[in-house]
Every structure is written in C-alpha cells, then in structure tokens.
C-alpha positions as a printed NumPy array, in Angstrom:
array([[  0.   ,   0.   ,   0.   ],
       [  1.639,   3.091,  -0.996],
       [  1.377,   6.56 ,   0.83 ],
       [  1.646,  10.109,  -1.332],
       [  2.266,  13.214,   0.107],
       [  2.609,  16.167,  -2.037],
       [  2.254,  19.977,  -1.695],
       [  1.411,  22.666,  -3.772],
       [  2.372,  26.447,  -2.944],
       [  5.169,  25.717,  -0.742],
       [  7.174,  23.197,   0.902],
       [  6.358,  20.739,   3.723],
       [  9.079,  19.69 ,   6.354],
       [ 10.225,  15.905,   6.899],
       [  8.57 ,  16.107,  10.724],
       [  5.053,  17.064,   8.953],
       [  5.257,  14.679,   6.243],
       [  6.011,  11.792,   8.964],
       [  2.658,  12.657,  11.182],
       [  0.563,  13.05 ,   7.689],
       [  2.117,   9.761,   6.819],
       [  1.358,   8.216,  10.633],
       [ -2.526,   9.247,  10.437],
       [ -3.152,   8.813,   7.182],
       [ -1.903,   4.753,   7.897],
       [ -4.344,   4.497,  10.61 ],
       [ -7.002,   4.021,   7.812],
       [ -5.505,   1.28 ,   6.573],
       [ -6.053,  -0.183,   9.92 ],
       [ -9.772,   0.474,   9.573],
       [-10.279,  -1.403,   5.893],
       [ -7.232,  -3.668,   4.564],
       [ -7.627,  -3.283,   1.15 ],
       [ -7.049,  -0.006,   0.293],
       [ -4.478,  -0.105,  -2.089],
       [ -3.159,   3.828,  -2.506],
       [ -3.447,   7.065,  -0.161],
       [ -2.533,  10.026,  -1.982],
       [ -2.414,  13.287,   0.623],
       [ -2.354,  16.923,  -1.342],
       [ -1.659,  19.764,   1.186],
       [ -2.153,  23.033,  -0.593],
       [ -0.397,  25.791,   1.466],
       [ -1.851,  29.249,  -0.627],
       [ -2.613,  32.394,   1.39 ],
       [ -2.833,  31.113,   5.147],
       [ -5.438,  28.703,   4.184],
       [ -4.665,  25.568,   4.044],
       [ -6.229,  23.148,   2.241],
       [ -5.842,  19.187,   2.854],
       [ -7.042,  16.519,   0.515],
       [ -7.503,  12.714,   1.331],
       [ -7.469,  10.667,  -2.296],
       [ -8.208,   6.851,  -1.054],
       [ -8.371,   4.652,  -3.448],
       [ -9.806,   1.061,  -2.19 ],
       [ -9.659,  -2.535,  -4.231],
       [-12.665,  -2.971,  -6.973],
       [-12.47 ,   0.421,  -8.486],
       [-13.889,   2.211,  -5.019],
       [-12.418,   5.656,  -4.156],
       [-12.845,   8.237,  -1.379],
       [-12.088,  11.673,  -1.436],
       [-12.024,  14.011,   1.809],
       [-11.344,  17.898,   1.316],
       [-10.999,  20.4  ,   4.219],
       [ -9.414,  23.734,   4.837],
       [ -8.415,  25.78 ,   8.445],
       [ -5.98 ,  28.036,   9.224],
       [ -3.653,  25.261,  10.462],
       [ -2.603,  22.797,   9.123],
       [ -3.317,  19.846,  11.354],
       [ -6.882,  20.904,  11.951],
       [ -7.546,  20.657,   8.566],
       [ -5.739,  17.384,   8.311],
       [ -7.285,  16.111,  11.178],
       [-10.636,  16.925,   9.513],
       [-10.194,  15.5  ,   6.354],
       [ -8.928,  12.334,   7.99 ],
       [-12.44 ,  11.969,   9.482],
       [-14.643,  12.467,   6.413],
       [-11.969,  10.218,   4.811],
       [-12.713,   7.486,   8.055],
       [-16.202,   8.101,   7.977],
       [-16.702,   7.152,   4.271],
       [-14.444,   3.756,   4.412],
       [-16.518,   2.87 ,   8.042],
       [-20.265,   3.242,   5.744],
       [-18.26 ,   1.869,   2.86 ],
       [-16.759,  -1.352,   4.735],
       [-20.463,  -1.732,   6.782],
       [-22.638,  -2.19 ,   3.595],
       [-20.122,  -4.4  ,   1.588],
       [-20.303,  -6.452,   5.252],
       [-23.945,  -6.619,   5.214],
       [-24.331,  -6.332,   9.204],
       [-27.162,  -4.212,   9.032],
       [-28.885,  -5.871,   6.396],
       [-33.151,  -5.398,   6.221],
       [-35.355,  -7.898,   4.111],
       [-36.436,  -6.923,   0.488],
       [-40.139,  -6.553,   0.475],
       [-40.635, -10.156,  -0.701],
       [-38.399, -11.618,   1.646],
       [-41.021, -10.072,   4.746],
       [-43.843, -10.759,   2.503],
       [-42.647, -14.733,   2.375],
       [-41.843, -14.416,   6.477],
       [-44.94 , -13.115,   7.318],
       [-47.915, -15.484,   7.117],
       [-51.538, -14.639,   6.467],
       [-54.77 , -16.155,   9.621],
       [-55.567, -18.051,   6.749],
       [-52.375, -20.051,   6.266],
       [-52.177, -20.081,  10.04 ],
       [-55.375, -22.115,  10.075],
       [-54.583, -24.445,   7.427],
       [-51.064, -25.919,   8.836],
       [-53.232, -26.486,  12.226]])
C-alpha cells in the first residue's frame, strides 16, 4: 500500500510529512484493502487546504477535502470524512445491518388463513 504526500504552494518539512504519513496509515487499519493514499496539502494564502485521495480494491475511491488556518486541523478533519466514508463503505459491503427486500417479509410473514390451514 503506498502513501503520497505532495504539496502545492510551498514546501512541507520531513517532521510534517512523517505525522501526515502516521494518520493517514491508521485508515488502513480500519479497511485492509485499500491499495493507494494520496495526501495533497495546498499551502496558498494562510489557508490551508488538505485533501484525502483513497483509493480502495474494486475500483472504489474516497475523497475528503478540508481547509483551516492550520494545518493539522484541517488534516485532522479530512482524515475523518476520509474514516467516515471507508466505516459506511466497509459496513454495507459487510452486510451487518442488512433489512429484508419486500418479498423476503412478505414470504416471512404469514396470512390467519395459512395459520389455520397448517393447524
């Protein structure tokens, strides 16, 4: 699984680029196959801008954008939309929370007549 960092409008220091590196491999904690993390930081007039590009096995990509005045606010920020959408992602390809299509209830639920007649 590879990690990108990259920056636009300036330059980002080693010690920066190791914590955007840490957090952004806690999501590969959260769903294994993820198979690239690309991290834009754009650094343009005191706002800064942080982008999450996740890119997940079977064609499935997330993409997280937020901006603050600091930098690890917005990356922080990002980070959660970006954990939030693999969490809803990884919990409907699981199926926990599945509910019955109509004729799956229809077939469960039995009429007083049928009641009668298995009696």
């Amino acid at each position: 699984m590879q990690i990108k960092i990259s920056a636009r409008h300036g330059h980002l220091h080693e010690n920066t680029q190791t914590v955007i590196r840490e957090k952004a491999q806690k999501l590969v904690h959260l769903f294994e196959r993820l198979t690239m993390i690309e991290v834009t930081v754009d650094l343009k007039d005191g706002e800064k801008w942080v982008e999450f590009l996740v890119q997940a096995e079977h064609k499935h990509d997330f993409v997280a954008r937020e901006s603050s005045h600091d930098l690890m606010a917005a990356l922080d920020k990002a980070l959660a939309k970006s954990e939030m959408q693999i969490r809803r992602y990884k919990e409907k390809i699981q199926d926990h929370r599945r509910t019955l299509s109509t004729g799956e209830a229809a077939a469960e639920v039995k009429t007083p007549q049928e009641e009668s007649s298995e009696e």
